[in-house]
DSSP file (Angstrom, degrees, kcal/mol; ACC not computed):
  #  RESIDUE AA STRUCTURE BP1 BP2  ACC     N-H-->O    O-->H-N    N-H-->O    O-->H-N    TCO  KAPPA ALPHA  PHI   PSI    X-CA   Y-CA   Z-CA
    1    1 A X              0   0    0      0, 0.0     0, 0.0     0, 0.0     0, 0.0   0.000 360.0 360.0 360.0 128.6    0.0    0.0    0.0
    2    2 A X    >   -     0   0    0      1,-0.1     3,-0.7     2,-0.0     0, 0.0  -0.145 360.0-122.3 -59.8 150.4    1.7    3.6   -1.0
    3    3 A X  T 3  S+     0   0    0      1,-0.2    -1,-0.1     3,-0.0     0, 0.0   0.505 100.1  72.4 -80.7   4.3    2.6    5.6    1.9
    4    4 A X  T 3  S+     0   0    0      2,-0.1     2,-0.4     1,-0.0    -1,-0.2   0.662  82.2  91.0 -92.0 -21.9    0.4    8.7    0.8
    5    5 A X    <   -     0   0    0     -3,-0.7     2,-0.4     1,-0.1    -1,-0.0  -0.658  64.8-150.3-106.7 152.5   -2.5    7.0    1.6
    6    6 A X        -     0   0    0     -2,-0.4     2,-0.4     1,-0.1    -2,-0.1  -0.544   7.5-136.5-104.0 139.9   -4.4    7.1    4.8
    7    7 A X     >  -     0   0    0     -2,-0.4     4,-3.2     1,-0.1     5,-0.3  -0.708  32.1-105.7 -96.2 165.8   -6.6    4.5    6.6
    8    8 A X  H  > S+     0   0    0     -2,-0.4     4,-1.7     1,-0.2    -1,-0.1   0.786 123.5  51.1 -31.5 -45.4   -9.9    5.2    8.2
    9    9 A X  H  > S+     0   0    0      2,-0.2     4,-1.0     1,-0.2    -1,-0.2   0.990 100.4  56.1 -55.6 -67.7   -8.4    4.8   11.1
   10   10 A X  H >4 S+     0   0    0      2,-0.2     3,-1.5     1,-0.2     7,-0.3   0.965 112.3  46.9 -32.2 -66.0   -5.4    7.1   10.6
   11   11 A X  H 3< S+     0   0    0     -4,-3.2     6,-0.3     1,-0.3    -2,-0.2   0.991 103.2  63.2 -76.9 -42.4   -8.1   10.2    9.7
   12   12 A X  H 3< S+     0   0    0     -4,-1.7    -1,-0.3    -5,-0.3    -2,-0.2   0.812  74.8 101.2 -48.0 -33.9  -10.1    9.5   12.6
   13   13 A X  S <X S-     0   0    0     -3,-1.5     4,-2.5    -4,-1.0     5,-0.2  -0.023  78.2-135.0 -41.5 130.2   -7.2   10.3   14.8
   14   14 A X  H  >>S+     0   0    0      1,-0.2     4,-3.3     2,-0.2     5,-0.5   0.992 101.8  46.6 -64.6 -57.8   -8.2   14.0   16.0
   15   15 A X  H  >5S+     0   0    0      1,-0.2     4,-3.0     2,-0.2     5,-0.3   0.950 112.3  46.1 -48.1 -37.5   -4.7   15.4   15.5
   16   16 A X  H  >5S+     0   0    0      2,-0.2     4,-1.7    -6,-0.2    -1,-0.2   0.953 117.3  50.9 -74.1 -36.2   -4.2   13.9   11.9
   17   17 A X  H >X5S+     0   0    0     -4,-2.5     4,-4.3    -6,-0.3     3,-1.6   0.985 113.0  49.9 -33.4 -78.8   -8.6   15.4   11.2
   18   18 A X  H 3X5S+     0   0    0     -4,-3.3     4,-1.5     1,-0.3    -2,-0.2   0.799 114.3  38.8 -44.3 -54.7   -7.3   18.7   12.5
   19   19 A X  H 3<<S+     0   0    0     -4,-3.0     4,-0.4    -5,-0.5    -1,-0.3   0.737 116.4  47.8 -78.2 -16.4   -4.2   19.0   10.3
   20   20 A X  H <X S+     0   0    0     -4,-1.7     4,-1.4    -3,-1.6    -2,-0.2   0.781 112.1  50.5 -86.6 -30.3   -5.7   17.6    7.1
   21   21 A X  H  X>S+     0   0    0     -4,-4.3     4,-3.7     1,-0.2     5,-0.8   0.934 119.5  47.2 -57.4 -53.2   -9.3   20.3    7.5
   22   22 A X  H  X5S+     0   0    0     -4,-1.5     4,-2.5    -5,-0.3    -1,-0.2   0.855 109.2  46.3 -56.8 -29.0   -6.4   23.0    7.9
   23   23 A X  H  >>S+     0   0    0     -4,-0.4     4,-3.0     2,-0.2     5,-0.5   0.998 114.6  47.2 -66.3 -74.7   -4.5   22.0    5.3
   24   24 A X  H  <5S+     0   0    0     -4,-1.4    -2,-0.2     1,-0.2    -1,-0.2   0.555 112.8  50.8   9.7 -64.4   -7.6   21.9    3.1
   25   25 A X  H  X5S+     0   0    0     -4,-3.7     4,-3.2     2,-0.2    -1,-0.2   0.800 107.6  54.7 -70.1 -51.0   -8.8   25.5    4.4
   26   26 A X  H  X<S+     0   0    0     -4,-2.5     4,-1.3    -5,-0.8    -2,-0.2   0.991 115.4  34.4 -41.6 -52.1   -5.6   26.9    3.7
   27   27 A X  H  <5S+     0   0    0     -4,-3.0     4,-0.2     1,-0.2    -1,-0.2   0.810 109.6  60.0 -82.6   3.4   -5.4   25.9    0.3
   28   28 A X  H >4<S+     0   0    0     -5,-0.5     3,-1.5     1,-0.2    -1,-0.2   0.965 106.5  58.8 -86.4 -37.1   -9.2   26.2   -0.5
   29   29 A X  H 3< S+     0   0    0     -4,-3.2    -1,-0.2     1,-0.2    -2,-0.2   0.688 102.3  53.4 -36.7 -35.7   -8.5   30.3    0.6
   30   30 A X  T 3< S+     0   0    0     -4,-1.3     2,-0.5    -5,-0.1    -1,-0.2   0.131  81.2 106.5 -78.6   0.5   -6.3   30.6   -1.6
   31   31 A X  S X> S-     0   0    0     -3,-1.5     3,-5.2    -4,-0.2     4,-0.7  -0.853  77.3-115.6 -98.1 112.5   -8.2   29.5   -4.7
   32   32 A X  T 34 S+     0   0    0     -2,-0.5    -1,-0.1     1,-0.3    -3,-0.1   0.396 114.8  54.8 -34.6  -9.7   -9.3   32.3   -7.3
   33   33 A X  T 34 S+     0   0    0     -5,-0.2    -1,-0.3     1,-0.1    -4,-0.1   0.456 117.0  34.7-111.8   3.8  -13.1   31.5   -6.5
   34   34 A X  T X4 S+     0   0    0     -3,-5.2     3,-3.7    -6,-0.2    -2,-0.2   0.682  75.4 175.1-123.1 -11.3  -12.6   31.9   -2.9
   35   35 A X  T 3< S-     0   0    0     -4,-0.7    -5,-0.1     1,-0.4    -6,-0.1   0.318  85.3 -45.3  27.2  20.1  -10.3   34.6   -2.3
   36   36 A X  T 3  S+     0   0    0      1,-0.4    77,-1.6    -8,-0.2    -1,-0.4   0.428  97.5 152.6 119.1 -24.3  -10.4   34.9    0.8
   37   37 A X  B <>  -A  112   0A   0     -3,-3.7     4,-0.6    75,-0.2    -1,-0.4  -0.326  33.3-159.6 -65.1 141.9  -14.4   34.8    0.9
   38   38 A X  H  > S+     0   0    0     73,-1.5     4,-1.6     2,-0.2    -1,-0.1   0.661  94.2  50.7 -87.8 -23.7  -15.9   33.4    4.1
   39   39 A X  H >> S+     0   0    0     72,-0.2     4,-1.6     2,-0.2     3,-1.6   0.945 122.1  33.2 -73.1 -88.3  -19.4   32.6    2.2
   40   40 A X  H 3> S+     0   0    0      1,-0.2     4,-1.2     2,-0.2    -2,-0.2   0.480 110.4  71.4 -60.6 -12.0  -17.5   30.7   -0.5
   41   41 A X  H 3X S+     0   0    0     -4,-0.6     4,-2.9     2,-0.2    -1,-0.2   0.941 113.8  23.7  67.0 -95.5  -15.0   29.7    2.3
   42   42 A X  H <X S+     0   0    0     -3,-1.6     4,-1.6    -4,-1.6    -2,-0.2   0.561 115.9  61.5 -86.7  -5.8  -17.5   27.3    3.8
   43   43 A X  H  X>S+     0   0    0     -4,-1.6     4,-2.4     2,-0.2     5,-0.9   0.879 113.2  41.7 -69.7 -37.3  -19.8   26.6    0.7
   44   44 A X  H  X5S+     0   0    0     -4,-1.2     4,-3.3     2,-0.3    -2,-0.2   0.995 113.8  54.5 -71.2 -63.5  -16.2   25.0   -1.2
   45   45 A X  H  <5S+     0   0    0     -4,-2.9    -1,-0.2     1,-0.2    -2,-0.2   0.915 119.6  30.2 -46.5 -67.3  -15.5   23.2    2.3
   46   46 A X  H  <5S+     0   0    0     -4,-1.6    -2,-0.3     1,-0.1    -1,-0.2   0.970 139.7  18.0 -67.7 -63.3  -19.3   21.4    2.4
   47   47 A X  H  <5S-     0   0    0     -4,-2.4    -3,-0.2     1,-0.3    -2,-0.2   0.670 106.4-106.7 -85.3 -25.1  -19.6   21.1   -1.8
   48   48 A X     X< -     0   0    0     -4,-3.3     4,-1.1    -5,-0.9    -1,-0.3  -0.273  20.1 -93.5 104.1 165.1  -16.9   21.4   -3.1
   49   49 A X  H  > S+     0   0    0      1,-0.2     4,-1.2     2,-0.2    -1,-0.1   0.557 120.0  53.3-108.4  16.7  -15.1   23.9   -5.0
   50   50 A X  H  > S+     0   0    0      2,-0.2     4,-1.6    -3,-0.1    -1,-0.2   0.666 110.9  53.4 -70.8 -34.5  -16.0   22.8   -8.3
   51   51 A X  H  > S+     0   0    0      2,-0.2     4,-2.3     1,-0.2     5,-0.2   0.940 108.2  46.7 -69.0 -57.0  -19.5   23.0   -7.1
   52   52 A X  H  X S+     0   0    0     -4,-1.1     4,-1.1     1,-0.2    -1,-0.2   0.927  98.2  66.2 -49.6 -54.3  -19.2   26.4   -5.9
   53   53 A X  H >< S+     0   0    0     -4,-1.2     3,-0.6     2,-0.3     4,-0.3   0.825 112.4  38.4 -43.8 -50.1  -17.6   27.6   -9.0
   54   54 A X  H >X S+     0   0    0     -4,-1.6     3,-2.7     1,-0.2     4,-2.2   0.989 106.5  58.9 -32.3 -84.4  -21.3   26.7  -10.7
   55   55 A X  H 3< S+     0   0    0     -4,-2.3    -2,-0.3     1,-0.3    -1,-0.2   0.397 111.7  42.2 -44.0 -23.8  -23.0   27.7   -8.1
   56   56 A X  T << S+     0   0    0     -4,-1.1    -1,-0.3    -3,-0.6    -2,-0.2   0.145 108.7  59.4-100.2  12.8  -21.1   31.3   -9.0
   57   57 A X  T <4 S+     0   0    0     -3,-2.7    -2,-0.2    -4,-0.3    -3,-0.1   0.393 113.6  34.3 -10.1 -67.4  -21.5   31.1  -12.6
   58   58 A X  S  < S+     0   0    0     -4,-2.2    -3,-0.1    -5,-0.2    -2,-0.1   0.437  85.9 127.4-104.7  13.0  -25.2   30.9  -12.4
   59   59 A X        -     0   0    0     -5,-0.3     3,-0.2     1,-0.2     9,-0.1  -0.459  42.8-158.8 -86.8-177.3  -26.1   33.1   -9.6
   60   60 A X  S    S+     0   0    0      7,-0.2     2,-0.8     1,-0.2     3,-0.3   0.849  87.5  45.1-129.1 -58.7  -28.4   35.6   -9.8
   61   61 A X    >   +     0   0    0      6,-0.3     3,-1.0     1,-0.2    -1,-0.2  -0.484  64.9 141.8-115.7  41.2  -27.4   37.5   -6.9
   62   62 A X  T 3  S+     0   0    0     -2,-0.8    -1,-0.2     1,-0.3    -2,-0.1   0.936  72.1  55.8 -45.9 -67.2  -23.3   37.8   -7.0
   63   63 A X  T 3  S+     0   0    0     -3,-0.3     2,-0.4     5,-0.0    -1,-0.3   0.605 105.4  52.8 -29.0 -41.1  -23.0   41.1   -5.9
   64   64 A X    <   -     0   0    0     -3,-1.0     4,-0.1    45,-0.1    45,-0.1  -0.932  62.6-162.1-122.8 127.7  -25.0   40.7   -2.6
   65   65 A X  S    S+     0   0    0     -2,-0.4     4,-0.3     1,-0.2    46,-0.1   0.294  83.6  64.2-104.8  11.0  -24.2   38.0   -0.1
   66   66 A X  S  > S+     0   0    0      3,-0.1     4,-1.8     2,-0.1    -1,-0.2   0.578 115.8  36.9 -91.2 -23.8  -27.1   37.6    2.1
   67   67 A X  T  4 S+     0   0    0      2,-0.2    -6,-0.3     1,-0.2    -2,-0.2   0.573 107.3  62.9-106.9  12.7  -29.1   36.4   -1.3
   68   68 A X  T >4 S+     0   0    0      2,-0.1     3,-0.6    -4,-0.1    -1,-0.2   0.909 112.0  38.5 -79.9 -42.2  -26.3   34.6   -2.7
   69   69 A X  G >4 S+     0   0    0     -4,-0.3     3,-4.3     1,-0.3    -2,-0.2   0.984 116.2  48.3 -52.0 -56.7  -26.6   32.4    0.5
   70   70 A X  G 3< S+     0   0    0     -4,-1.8    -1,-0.3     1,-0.4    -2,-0.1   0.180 108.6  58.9-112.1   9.4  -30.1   32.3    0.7
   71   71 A X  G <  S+     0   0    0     -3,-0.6     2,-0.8    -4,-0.1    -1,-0.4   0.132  74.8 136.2-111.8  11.3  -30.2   31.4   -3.0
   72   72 A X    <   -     0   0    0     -3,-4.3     6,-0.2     1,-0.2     5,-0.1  -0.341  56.1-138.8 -91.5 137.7  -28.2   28.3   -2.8
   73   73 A X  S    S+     0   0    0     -2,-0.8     2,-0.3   -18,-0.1    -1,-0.2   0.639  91.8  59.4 -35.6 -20.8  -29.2   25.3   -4.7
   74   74 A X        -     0   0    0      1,-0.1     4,-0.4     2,-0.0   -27,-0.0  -0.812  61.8-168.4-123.2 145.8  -28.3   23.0   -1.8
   75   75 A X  S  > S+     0   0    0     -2,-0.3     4,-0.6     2,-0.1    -1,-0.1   0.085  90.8  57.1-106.7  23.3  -30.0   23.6    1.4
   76   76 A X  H  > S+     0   0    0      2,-0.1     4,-1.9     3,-0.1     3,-0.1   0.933 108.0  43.6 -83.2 -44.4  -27.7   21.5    3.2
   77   77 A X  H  4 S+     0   0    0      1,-0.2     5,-0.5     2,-0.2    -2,-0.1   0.963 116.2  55.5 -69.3 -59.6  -24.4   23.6    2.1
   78   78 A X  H >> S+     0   0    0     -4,-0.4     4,-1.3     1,-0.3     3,-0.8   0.827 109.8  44.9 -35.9 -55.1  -26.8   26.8    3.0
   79   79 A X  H 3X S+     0   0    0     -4,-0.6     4,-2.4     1,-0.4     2,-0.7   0.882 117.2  43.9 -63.3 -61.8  -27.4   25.5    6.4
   80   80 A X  H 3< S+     0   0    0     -4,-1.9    -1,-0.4     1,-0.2    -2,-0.1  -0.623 106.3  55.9 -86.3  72.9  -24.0   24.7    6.9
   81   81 A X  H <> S+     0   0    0     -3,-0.8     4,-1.3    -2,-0.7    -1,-0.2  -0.089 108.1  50.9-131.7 -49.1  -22.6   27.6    5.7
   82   82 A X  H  X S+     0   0    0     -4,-1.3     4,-4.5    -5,-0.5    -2,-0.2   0.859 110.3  54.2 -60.5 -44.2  -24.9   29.6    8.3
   83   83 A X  H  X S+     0   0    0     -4,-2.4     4,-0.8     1,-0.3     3,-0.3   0.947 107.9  48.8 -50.3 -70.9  -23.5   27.2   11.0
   84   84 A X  H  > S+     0   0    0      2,-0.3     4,-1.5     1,-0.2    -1,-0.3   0.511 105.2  53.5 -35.5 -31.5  -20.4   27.9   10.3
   85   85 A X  H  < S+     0   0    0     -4,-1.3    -1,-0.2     1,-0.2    -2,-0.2   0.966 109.8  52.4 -70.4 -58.9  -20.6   31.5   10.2
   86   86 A X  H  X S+     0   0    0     -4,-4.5     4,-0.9    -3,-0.3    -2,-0.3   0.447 106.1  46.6 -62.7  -6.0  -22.0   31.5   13.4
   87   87 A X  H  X S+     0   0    0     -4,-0.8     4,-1.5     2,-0.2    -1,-0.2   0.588 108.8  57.2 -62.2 -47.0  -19.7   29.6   15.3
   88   88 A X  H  < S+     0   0    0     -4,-1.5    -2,-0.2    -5,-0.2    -3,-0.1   0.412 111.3  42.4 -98.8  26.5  -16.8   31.5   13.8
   89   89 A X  H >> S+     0   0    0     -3,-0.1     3,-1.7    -4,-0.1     4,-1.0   0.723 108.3  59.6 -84.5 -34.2  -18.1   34.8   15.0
   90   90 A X  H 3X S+     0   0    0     -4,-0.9     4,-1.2     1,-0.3    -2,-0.2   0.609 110.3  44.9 -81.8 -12.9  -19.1   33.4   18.4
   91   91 A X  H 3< S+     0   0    0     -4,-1.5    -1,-0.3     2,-0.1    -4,-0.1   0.010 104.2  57.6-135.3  62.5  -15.6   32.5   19.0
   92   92 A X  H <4>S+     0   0    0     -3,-1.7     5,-2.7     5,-0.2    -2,-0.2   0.282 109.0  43.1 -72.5 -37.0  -14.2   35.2   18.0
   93   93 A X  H ><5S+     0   0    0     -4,-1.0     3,-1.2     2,-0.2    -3,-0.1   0.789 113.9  56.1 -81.4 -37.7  -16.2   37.6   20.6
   94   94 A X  T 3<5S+     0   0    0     -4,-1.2    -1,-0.1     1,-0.2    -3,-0.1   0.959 106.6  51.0 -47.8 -44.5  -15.4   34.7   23.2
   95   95 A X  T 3 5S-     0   0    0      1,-0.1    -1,-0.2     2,-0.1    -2,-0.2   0.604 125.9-108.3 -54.4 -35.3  -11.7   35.4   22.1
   96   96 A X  T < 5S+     0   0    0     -3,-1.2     2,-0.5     1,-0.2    -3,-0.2   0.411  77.0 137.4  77.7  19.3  -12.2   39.0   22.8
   97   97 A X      < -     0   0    0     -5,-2.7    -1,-0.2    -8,-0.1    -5,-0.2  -0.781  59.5-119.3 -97.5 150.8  -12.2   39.7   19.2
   98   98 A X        -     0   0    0     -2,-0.5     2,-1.2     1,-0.1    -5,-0.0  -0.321  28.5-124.4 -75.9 148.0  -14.5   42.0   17.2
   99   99 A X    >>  +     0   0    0      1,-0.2     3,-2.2     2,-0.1     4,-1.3  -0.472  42.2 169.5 -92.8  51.7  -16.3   39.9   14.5
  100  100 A X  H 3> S+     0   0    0     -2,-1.2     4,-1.9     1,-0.3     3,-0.3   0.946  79.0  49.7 -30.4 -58.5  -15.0   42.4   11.5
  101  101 A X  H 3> S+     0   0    0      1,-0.3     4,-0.9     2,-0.2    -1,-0.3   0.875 114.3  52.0 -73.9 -10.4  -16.3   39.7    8.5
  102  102 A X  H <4 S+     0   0    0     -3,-2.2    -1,-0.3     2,-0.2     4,-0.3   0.744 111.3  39.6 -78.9 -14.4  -19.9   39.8   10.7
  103  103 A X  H >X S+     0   0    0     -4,-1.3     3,-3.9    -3,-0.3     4,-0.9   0.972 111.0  64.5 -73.5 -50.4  -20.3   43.6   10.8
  104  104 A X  H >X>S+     0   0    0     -4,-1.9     5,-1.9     1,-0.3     3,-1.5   0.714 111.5  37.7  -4.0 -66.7  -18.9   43.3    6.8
  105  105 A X  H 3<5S+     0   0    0     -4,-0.9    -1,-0.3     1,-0.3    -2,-0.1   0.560 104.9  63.9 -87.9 -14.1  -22.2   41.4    6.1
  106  106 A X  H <45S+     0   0    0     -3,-3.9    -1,-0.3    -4,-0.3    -2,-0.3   0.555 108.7  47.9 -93.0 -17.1  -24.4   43.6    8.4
  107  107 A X  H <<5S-     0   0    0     -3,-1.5    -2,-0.3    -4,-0.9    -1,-0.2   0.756 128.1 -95.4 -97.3 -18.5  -23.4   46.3    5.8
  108  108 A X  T  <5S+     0   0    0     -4,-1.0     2,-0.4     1,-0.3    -3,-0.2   0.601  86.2 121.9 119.1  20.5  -24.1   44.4    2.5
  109  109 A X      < -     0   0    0     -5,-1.9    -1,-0.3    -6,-0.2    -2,-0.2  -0.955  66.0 -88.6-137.4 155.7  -20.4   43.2    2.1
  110  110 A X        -     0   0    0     -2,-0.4     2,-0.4   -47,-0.2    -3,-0.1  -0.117  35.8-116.6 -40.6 149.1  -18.8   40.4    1.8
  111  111 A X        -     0   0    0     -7,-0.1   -73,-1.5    -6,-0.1   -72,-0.2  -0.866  35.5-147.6   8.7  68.4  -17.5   38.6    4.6
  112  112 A X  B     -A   37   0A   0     -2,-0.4     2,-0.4   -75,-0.2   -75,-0.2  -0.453  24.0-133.3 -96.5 145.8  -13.0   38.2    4.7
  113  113 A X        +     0   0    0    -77,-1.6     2,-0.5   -84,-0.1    -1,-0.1  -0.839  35.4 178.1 -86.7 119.7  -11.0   35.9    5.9
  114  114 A X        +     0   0    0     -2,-0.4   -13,-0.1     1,-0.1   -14,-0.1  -0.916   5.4 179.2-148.9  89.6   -8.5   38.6    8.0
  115  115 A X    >   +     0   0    0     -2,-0.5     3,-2.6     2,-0.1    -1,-0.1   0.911  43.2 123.5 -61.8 -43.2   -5.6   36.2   10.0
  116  116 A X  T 3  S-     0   0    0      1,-0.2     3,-0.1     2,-0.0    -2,-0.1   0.077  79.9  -2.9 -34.1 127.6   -4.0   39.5   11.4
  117  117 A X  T 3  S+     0   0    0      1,-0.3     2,-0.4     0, 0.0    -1,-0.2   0.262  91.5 138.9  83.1   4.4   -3.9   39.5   15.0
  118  118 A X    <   -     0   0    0     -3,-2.6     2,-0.4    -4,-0.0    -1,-0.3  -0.476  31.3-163.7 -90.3 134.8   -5.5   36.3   15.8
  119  119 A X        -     0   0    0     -2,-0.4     2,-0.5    -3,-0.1     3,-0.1  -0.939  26.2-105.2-113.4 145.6   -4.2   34.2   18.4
  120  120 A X        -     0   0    0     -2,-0.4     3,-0.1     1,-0.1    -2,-0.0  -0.373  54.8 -87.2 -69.0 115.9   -4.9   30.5   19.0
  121  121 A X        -     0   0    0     -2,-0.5    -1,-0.1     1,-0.1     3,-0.1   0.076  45.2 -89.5 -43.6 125.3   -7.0   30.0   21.8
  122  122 A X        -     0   0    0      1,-0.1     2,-0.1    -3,-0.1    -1,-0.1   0.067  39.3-123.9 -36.8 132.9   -6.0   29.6   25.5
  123  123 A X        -     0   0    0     -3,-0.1     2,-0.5     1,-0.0    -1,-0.1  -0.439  30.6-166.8 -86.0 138.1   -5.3   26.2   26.4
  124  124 A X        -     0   0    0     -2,-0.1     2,-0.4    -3,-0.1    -1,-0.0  -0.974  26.2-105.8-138.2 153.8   -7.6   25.4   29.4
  125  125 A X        -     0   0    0     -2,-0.5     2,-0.2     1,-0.1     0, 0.0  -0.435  37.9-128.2 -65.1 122.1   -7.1   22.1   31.7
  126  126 A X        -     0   0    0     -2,-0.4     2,-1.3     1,-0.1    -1,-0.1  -0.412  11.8-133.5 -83.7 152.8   -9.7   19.4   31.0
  127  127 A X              0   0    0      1,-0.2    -1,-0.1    -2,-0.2    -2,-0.0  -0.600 360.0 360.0-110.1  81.1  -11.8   17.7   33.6
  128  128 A X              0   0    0     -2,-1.3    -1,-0.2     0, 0.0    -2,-0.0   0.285 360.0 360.0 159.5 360.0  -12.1   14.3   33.5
C-alpha cells in the first residue's frame, strides 16, 4: 500500500482530522473562486469547490451576499454555511475579538477571511 494514503483509522485520529481540514482550508483560501471569501470559504469546504464555482456562474445575486446564501441550490451547504458563520463569530467575541467579516455582512459586504492578529485560543485544563 503507498505511503500517501491514509486508513480510516489514521483520519479519525483527532490530531491527523485537524491537520488535514487546515491544510484543506488553507489551500481552499487561496483559490481564485474563494479569495479569501468566508461565504464561499465554507460553501467549497461542504460542496466542493468545483461545485461552488457553478454555483457562482449561475447566480443571480453575485453582488449581494445575504441572497447569494439564501439562494443556494443546496439547502444543506446553505445550512451549513450559516452554522459555520455563526460559530466563527461566536468564538471570535469569546476570544475577545471584534467579529470584523460579521459587521462586513451587516453592511451588505462580503465577509473576509482577516488572520491578522489572531491568536490561538487559551489552552484550558480538561476535567475528567
Amino acid at each position: 500500500e503507498p505511503d500517501d494514503v491514509l486508513d480510516e483509522a489514521v483520519l479519525a485520529e483527532p490530531r491527523t482530522n485537524l491537520q488535514l481540514g487546515q491544510a484543506y482550508l488553507r489551500q481552499l483560501l487561496e483559490d481564485d473562486n474563494i479569495d479569501g471569501n468566508l461565504i464561499y470559504l465554507a460553501a467549497a469546504y461542504n460542496a466542493g469547490p468545483g461545485t461552488l464555482a457553478r454555483w457562482q456562474t449561475a447566480a443571480r445575486y453575485a453582488d449581494d451576499p445575504l441572497l447569494f446564501l439564501e439562494t443556494l441550490p443546496s439547502s444543506r451547504t446553505r445550512a451549513y454555511v450559516m452554522r459555520v458563520m455563526a460559530n466563527y463569530w461566536a468564538y471570535q467575541e469569546a476570544g475577545g475579538r471584534i467579529a470584523e467579516s460579521a459587521l462586513a455582512l451587516a453592511k451588505g459586504n462580503w465577509p473576509r477571511y482577516n488572520a491578522e492578529g489572531w491568536q490561538p485560543p487559551a489552552r484550558h485544563a480538561h476535567a475528567g
